[in-house]
Backbone as JSON, one array per atom type, in Angstrom:
{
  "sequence": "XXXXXXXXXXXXXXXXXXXXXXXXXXXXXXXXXXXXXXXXXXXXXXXXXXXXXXXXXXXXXXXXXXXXXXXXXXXXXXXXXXXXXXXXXXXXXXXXXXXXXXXXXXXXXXXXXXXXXXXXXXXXXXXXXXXXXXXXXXXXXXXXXXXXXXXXXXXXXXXXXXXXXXXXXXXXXXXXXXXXXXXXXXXXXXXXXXXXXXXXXXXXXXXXXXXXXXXXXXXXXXXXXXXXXXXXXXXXXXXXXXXXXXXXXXXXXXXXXXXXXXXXXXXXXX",
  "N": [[-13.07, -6.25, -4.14], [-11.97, -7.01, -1.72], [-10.97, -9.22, 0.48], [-13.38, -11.51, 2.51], [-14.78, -12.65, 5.17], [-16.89, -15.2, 6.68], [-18.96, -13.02, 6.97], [-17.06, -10.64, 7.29], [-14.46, -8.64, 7.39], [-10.89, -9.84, 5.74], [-7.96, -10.55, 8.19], [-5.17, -8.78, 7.96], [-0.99, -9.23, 7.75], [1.13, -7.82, 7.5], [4.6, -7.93, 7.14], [7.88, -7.31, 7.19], [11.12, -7.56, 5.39], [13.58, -5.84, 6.27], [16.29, -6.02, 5.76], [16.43, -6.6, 3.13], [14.99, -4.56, 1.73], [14.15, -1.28, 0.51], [13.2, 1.3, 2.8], [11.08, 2.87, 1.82], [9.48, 1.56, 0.49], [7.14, 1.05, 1.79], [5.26, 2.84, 2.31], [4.02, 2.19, -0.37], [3.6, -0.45, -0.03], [1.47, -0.96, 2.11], [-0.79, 0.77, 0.79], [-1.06, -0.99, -0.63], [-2.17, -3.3, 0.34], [-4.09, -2.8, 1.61], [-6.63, -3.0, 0.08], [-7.41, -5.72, 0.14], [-8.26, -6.46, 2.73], [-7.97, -5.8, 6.67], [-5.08, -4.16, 8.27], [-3.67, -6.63, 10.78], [-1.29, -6.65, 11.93], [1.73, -5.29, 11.54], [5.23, -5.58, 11.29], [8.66, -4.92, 10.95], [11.48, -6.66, 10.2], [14.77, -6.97, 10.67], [18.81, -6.96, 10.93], [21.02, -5.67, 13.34], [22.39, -3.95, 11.73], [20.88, -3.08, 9.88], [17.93, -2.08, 11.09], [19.23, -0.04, 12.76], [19.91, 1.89, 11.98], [18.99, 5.39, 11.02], [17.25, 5.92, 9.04], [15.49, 3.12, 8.62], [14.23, 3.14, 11.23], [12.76, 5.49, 11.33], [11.13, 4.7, 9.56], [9.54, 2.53, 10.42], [8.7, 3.68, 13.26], [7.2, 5.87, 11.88], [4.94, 4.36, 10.17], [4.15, 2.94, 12.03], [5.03, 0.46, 12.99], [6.12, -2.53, 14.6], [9.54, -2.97, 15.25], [11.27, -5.87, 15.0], [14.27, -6.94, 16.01], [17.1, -8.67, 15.15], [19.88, -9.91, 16.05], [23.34, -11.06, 14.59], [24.6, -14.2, 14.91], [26.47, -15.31, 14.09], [28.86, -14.42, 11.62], [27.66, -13.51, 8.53], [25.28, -15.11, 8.41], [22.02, -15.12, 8.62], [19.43, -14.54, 10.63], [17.13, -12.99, 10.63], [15.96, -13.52, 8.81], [14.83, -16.46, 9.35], [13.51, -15.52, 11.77], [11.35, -14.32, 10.79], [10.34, -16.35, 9.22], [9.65, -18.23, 11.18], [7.35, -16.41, 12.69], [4.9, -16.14, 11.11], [4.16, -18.53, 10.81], [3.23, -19.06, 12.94], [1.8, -16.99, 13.31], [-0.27, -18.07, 11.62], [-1.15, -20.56, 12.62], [-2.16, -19.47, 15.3], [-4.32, -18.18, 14.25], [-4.22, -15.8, 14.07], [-3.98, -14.02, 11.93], [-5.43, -14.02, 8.57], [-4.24, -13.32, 6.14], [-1.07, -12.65, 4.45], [1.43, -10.56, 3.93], [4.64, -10.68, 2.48], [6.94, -8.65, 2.28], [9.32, -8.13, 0.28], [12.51, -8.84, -1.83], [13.71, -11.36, -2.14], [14.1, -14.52, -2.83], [14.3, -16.82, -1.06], [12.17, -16.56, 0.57], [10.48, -18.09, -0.94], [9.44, -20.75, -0.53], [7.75, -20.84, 1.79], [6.19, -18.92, 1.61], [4.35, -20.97, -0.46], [3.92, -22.98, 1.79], [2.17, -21.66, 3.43], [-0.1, -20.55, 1.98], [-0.57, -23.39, 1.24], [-1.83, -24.23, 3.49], [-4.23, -22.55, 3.6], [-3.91, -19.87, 3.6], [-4.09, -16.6, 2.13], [-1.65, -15.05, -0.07], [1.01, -12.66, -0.37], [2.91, -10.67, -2.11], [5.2, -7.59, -1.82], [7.71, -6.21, -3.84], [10.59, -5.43, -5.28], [12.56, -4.45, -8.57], [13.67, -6.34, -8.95], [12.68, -8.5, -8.05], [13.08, -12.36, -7.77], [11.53, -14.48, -10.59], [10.39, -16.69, -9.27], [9.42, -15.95, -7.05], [7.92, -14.44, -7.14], [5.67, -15.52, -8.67], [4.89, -17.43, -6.2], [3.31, -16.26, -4.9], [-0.54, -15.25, -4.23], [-1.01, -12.46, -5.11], [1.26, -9.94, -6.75], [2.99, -7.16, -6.12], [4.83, -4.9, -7.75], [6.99, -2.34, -6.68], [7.94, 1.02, -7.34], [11.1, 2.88, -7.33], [9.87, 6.51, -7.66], [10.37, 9.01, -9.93], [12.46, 11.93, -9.12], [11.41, 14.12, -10.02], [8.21, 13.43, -9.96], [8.01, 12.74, -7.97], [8.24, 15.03, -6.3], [5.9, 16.07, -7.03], [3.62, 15.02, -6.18], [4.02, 14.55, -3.66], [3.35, 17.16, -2.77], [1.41, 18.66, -2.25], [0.7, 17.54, 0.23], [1.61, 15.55, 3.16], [4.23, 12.96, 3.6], [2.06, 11.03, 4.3], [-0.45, 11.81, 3.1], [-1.74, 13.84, 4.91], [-2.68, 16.96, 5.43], [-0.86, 19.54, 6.34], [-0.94, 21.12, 9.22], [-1.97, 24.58, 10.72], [-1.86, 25.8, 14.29], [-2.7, 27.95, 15.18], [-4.23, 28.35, 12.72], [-7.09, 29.64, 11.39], [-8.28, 29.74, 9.01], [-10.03, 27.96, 6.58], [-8.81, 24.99, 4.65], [-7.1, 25.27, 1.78], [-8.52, 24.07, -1.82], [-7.52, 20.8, -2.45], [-5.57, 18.37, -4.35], [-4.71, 15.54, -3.77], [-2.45, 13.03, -5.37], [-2.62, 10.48, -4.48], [-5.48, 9.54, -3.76], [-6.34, 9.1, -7.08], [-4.59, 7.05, -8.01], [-5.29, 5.25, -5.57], [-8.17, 4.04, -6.76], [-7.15, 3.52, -9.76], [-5.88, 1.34, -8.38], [-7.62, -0.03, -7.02], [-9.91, -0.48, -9.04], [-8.64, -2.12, -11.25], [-8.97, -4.83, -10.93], [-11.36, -5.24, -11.84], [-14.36, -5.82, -13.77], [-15.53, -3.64, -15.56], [-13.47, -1.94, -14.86], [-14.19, 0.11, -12.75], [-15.31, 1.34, -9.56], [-16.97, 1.69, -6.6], [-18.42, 4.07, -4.84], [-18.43, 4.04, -1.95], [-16.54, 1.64, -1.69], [-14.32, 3.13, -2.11], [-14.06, 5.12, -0.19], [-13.82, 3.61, 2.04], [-11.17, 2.03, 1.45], [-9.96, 4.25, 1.54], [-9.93, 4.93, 4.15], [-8.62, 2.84, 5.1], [-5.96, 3.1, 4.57], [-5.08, 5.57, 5.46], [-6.19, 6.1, 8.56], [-6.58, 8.44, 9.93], [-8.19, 9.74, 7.31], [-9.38, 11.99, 6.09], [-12.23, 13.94, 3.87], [-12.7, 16.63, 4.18], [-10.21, 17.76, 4.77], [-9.04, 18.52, 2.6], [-10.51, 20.68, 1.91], [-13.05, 20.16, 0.9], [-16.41, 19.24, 1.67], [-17.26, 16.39, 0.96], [-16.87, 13.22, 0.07], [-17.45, 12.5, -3.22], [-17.83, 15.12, -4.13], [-15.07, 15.93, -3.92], [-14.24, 14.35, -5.92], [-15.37, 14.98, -7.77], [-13.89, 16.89, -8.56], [-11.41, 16.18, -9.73], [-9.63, 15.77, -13.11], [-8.57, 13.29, -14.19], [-10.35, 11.46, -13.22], [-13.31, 9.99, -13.79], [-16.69, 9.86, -12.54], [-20.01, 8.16, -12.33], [-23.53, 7.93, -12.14], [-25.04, 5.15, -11.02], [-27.95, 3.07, -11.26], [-30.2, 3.38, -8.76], [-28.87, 4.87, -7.39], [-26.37, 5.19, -7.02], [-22.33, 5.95, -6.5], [-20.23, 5.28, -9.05], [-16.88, 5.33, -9.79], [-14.08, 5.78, -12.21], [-11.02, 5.53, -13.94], [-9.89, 8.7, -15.89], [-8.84, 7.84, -18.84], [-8.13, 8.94, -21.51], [-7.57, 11.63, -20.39], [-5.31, 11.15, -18.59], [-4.03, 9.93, -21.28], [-3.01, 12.34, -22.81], [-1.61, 14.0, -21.16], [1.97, 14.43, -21.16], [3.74, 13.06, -19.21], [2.69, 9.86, -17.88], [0.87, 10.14, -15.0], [0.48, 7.94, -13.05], [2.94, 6.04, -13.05], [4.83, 7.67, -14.04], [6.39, 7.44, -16.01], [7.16, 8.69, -19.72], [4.48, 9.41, -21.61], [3.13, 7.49, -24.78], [3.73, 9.43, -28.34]],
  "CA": [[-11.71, -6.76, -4.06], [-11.59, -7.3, -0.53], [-11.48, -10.75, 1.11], [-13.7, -11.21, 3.41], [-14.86, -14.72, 5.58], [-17.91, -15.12, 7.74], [-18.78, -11.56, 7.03], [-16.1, -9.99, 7.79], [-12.91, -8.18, 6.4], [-9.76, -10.26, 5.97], [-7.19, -9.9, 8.62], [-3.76, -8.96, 7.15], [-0.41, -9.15, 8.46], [2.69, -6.87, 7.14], [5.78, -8.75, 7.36], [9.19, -6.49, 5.87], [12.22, -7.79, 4.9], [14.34, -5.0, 6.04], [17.55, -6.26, 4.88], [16.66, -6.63, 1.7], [14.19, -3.64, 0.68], [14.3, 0.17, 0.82], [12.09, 2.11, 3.36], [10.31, 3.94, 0.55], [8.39, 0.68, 0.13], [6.6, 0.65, 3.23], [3.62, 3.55, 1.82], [3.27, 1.58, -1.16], [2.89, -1.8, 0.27], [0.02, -0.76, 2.83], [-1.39, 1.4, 0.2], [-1.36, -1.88, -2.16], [-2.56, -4.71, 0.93], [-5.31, -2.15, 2.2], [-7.78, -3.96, -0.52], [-7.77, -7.32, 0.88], [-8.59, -6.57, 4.59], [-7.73, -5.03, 7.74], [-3.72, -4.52, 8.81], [-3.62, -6.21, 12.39], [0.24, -7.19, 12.25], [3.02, -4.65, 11.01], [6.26, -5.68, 11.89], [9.85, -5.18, 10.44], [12.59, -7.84, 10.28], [16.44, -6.92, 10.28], [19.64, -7.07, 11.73], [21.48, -4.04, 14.06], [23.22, -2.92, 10.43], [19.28, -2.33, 9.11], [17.35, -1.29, 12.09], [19.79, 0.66, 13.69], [20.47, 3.5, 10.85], [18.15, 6.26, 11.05], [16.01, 5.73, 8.25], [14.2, 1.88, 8.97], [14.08, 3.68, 12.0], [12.14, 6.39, 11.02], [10.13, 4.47, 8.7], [8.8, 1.95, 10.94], [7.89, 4.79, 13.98], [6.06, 6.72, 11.04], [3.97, 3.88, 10.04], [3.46, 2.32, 13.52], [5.61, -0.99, 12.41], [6.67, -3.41, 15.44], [10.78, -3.2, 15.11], [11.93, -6.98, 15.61], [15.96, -6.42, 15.95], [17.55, -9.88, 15.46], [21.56, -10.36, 16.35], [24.0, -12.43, 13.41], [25.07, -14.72, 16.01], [27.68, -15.96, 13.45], [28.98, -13.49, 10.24], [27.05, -14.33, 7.14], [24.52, -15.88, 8.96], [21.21, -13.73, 8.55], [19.05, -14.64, 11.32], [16.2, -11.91, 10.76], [14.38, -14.67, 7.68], [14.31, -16.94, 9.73], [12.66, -15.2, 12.73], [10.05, -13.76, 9.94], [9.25, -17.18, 8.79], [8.69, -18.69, 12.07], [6.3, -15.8, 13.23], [4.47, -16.06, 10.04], [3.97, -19.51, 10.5], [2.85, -18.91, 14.09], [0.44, -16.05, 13.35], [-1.32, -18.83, 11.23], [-1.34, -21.23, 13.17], [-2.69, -18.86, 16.3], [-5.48, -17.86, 13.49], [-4.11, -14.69, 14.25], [-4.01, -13.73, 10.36], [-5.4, -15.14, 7.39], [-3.7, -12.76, 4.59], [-0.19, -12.02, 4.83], [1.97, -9.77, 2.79], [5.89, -10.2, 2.59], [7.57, -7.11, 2.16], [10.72, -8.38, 0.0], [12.98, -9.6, -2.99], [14.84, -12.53, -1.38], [13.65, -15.49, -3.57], [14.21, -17.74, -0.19], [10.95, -16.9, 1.1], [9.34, -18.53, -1.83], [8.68, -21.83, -0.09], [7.2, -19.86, 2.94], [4.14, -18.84, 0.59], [3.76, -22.17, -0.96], [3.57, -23.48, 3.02], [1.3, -20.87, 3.89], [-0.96, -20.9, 0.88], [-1.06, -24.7, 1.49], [-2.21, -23.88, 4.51], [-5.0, -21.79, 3.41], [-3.79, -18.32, 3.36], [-3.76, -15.66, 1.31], [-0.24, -14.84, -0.01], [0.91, -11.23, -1.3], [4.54, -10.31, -1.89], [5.88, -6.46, -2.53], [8.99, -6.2, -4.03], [11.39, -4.09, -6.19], [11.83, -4.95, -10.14], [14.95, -7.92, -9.22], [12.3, -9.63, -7.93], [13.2, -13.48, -8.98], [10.19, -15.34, -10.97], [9.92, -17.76, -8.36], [9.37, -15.31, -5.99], [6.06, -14.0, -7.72], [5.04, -16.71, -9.02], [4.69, -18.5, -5.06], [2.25, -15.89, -3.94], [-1.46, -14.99, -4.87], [-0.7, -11.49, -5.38], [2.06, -9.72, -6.71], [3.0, -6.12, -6.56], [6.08, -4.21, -7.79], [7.34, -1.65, -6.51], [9.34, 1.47, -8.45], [10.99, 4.65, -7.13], [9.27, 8.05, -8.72], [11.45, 10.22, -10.25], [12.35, 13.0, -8.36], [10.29, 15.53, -10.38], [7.33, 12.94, -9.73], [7.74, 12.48, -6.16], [8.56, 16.08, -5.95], [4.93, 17.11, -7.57], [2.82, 14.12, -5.75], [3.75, 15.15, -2.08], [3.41, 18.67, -2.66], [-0.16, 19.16, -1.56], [0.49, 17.01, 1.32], [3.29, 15.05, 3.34], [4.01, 11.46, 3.27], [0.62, 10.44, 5.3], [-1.16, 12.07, 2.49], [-2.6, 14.49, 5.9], [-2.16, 17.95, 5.1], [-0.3, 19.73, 7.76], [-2.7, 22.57, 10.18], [-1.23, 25.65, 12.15], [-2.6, 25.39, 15.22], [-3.77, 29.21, 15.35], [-5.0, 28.5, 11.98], [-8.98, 29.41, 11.06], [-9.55, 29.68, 7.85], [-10.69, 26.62, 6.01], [-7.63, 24.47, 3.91], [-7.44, 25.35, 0.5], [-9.06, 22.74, -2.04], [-6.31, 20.14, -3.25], [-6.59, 17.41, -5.23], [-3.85, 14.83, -3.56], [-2.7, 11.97, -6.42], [-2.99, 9.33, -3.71], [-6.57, 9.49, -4.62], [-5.91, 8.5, -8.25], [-3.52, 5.72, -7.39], [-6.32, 4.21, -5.0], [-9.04, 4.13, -7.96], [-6.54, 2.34, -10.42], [-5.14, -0.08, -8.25], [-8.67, -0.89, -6.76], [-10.62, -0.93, -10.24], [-7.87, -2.94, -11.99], [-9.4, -6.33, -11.59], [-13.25, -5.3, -12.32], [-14.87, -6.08, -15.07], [-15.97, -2.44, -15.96], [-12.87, -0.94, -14.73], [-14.52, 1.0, -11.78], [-15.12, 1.24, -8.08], [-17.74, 2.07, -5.91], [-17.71, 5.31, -4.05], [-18.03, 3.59, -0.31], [-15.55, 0.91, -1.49], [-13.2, 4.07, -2.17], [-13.74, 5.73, 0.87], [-13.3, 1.88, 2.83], [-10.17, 2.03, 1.13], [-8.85, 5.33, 2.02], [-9.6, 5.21, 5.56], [-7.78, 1.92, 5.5], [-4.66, 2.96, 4.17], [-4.96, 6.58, 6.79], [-7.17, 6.01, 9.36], [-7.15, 9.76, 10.03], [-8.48, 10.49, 6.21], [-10.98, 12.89, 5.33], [-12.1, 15.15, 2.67], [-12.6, 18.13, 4.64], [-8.83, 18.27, 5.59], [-8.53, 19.04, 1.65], [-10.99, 21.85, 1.48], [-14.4, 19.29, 0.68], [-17.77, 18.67, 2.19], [-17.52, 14.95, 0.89], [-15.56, 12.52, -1.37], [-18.12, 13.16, -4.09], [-17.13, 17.02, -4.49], [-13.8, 15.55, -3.53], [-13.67, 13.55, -6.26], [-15.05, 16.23, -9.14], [-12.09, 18.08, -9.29], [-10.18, 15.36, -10.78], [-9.62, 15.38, -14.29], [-8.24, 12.43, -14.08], [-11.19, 10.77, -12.82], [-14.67, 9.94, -14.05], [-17.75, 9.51, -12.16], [-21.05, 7.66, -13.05], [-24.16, 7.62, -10.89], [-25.36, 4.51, -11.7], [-28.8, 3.01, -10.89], [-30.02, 2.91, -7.79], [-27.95, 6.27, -7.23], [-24.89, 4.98, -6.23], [-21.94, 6.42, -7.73], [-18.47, 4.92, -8.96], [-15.51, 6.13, -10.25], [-12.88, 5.21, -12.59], [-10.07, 6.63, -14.47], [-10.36, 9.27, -17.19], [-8.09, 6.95, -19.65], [-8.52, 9.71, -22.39], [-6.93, 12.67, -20.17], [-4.13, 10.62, -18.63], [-3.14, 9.81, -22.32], [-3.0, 13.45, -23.18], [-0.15, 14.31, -19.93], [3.49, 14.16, -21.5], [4.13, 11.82, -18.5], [1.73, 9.16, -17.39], [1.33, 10.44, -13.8], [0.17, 6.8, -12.19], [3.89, 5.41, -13.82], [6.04, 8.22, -14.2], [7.14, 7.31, -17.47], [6.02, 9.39, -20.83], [3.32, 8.83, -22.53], [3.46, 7.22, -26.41], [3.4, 10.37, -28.39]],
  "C": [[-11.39, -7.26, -2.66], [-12.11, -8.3, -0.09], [-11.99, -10.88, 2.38], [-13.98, -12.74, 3.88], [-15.76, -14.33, 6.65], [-18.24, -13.54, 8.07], [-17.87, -10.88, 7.39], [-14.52, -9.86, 7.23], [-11.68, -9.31, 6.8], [-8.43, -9.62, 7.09], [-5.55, -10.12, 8.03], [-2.43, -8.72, 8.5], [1.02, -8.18, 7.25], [4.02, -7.13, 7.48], [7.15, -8.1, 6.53], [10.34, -7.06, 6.53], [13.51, -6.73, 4.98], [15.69, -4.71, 5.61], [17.49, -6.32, 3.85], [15.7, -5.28, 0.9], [14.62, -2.41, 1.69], [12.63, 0.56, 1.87], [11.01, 2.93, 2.75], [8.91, 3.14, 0.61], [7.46, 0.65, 0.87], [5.14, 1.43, 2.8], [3.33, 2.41, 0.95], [2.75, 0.38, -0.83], [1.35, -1.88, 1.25], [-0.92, -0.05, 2.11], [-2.59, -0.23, -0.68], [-2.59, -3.07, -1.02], [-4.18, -4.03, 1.53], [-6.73, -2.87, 1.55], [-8.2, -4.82, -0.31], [-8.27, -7.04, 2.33], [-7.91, -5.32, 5.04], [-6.06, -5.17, 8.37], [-3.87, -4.58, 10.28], [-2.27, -6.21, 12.76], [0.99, -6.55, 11.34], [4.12, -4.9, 12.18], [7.56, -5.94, 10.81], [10.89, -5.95, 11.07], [14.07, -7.14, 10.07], [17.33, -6.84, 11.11], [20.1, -5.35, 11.97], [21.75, -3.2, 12.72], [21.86, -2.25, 9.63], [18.96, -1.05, 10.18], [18.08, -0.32, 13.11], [20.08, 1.92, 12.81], [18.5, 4.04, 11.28], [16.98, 6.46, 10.52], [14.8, 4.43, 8.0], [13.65, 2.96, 10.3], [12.53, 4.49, 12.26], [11.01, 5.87, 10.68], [9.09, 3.6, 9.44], [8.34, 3.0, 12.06], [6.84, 4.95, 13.35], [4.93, 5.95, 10.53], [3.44, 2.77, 10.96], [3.76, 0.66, 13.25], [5.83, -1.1, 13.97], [8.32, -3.69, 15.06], [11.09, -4.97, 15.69], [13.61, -7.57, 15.25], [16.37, -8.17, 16.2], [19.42, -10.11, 15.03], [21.64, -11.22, 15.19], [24.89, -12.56, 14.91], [26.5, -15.18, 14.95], [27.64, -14.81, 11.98], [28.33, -14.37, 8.68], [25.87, -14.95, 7.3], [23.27, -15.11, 8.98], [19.44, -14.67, 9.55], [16.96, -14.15, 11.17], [14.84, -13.14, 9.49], [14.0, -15.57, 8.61], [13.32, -16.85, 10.95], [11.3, -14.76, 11.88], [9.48, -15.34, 10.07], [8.4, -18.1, 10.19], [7.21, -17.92, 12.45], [5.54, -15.74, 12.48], [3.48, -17.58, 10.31], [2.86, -19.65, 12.41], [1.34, -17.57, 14.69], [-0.39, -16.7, 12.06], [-1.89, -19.64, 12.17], [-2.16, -21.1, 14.55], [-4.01, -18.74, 15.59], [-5.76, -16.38, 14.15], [-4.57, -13.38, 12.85], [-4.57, -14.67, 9.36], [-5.38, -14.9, 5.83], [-2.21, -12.54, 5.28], [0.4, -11.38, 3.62], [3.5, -9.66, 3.04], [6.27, -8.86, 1.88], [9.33, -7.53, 1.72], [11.15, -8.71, -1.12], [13.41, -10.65, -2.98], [13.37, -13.74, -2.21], [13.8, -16.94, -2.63], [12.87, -17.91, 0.48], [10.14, -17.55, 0.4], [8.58, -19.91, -1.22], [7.8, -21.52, 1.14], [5.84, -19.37, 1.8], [4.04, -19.91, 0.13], [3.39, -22.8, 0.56], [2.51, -22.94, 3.08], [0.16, -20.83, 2.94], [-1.66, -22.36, 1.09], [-1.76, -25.11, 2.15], [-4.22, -23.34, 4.9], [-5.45, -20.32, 3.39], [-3.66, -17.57, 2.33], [-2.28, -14.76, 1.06], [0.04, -13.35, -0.94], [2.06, -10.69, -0.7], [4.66, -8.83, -2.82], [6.78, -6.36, -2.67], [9.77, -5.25, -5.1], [11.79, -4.85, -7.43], [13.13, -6.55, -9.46], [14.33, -8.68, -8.43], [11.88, -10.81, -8.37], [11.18, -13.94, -9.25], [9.52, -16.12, -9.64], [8.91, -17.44, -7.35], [7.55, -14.93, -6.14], [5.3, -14.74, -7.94], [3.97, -17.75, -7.51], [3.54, -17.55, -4.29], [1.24, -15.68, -5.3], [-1.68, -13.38, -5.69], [0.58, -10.74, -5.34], [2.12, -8.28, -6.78], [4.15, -5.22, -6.71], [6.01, -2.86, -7.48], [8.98, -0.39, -6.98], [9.54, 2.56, -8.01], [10.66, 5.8, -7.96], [10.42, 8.86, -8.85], [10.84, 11.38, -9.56], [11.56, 14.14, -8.53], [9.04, 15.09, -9.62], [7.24, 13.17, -8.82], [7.7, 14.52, -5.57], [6.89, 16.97, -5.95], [3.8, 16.52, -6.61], [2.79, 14.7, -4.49], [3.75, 16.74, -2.13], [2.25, 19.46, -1.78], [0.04, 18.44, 0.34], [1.84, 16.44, 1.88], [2.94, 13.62, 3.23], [2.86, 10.61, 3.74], [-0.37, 10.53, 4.51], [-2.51, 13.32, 3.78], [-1.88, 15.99, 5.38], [-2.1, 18.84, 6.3], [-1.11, 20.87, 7.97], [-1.76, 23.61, 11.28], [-2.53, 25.37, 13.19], [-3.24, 26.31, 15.81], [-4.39, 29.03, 13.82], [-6.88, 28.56, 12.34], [-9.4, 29.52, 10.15], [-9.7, 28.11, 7.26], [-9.33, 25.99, 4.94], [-8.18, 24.94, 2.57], [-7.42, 24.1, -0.65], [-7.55, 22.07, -2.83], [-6.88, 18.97, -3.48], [-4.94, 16.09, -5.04], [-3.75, 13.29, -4.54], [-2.86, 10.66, -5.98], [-4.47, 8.88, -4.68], [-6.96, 8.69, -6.0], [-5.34, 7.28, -8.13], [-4.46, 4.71, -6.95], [-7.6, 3.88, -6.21], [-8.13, 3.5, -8.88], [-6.02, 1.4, -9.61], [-6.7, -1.08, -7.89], [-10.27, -1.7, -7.82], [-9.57, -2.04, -11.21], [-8.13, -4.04, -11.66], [-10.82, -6.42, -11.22], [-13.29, -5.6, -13.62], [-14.62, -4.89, -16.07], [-14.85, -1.78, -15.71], [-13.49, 0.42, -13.82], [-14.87, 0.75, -10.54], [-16.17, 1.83, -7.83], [-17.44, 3.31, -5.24], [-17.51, 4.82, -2.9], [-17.07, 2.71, -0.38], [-13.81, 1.85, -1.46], [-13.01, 4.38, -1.29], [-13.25, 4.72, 2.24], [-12.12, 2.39, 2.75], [-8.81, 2.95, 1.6], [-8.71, 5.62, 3.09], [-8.92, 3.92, 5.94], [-6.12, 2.18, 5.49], [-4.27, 4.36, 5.31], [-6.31, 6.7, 7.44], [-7.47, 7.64, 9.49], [-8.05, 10.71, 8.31], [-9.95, 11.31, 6.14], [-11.26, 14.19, 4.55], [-12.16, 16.68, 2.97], [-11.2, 18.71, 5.19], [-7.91, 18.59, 4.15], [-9.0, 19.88, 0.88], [-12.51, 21.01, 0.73], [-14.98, 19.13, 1.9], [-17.92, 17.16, 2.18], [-16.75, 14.24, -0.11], [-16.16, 12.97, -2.58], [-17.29, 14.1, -4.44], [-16.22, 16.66, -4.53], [-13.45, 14.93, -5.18], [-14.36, 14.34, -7.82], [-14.68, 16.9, -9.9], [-11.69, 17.6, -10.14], [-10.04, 15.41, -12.1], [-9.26, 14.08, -15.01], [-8.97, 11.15, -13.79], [-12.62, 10.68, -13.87], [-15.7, 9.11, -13.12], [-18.9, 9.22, -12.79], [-22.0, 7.37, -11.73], [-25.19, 6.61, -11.82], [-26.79, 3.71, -10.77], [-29.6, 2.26, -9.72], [-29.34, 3.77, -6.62], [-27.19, 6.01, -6.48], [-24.12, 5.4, -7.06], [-20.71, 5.47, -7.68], [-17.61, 5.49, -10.12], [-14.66, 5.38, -10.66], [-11.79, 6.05, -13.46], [-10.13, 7.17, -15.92], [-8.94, 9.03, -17.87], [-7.22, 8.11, -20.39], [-7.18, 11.08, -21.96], [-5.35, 12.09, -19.63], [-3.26, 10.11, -19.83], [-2.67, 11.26, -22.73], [-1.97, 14.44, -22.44], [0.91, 14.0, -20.96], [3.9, 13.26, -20.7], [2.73, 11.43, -18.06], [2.11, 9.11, -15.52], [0.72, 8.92, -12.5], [1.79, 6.12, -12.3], [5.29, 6.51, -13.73], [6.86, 8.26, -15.61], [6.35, 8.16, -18.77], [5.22, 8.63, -21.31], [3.61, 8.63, -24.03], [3.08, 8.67, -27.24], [2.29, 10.2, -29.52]]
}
């Protein structure tokens, strides 16, 4: 799945819309752009009334975003798109980037991916469900984004915190106890969903997961290796296929058999 050019991984850029989307979005969209390449450019867009509350705030710190705070020089006047699209257009043109990923619903940026596309970039918009047709339609990849019900979200970060790093006393010594974080899962359907076979490589998994947390690793969830790591799952199925490589895809079968479909949130048909 990952675009690569003259050997080498695609570089992506992370472009959010903070006036128009929730901070929530910010895991899922680096979770979702991690497949295509390498993030060299995170940076959020909004005016004082965004970036100045507590929670963009927060959100960009926590995932090491670039805050770019842009004044309404006139009321009504929203300043912050158009500073996106120039720098967009300027981290092509540098051949700074050659994936980008808006981070929005605003159905104005749509000609901004048809430019850029035209261009020869790779276009990939995250957005929340009122995002217009147009909007999807103008990039190469689309990916919606849906808040988890509170039980969901409540059961998902449990093992871990929002980093998916599971937190360490610092007189601790014994060894973490084994968990089985649903990140994991998540990365394995989004990255098998446009194979043939419906499965993934094990090194393209582990690519994957040190893309989305550079600090990841299986021994910080009570494993020796992704492998073992990736045994537990019931949710999963492994195949060592010939040549003894292994890959992994999702056990279809047991996720129908949950009362809720835990990739979705929503029940399962009974």
């Amino acid at each position: 799945m990952t675009t690569q050019q003259d050997g080498r991984d695609a570089r992506v850029a992370v472009l959010v819309d903070c006036d128009n989307v929730q901070p929530a979005i910010l895991d899922h969209a680096l979770r979702f752009v991690a497949q295509f390449g390498r993030v060299v450019v995170r940076r959020g867009y909004g005016n004082s009334g965004a970036l100045g509350g507590s929670r963009w705030q927060e959100a960009l710190v926590q995932q090491a975003f670039t805050p770019c705070l842009q004044y309404q020089y006139a009321s009504g006047k929203n300043t912050a798109d158009i500073a996106l699209a120039l720098d967009a257009l300027e981290l092509l043109f540098d051949e700074t980037v050659d994936t980008f990923c808006l981070v929005t619903s605003d159905s104005d940026f749509a000609y901004l991916c048809r430019k850029l596309r035209e261009r020869g970039a790779i276009m990939c918009i995250v957005g929340e469900s009122k995002t217009p047709q147009a909007l999807r339609n103008a990039s190469d990849h689309f990916s919606e984004w849906e808040p988890l019900p509170d039980v969901m979200q409540a059961e998902i970060t449990k093992p871990a915190n929002e980093n998916g790093l599971v937190a360490k006393s610092a007189d601790s010594v014994r060894p973490p106890a084994k968990q089985r974080p649903m990140f994991v899962v998540k990365a394995v359907a989004l990255l098998a969903s446009d194979t043939p076979e419906g499965k993934v490589t094990l090194s393209a998994l582990g690519n994957y997961l040190r893309r989305t947390d550079p600090g990841f690793t299986p021994d910080a969830y009570g494993y020796s290796g992704l492998l073992e790591m990736l045994r537990t799952y019931d949710l999963l199925q492994l195949t060592q296929e010939p040549g003894s490589h292994w890959t992994v895809k999702l056990h279809l079968d047991n996720i129908q058999r949950m009362p809720v479909n835990p990739l979705t949130g929503k029940p399962n048909a009974s």
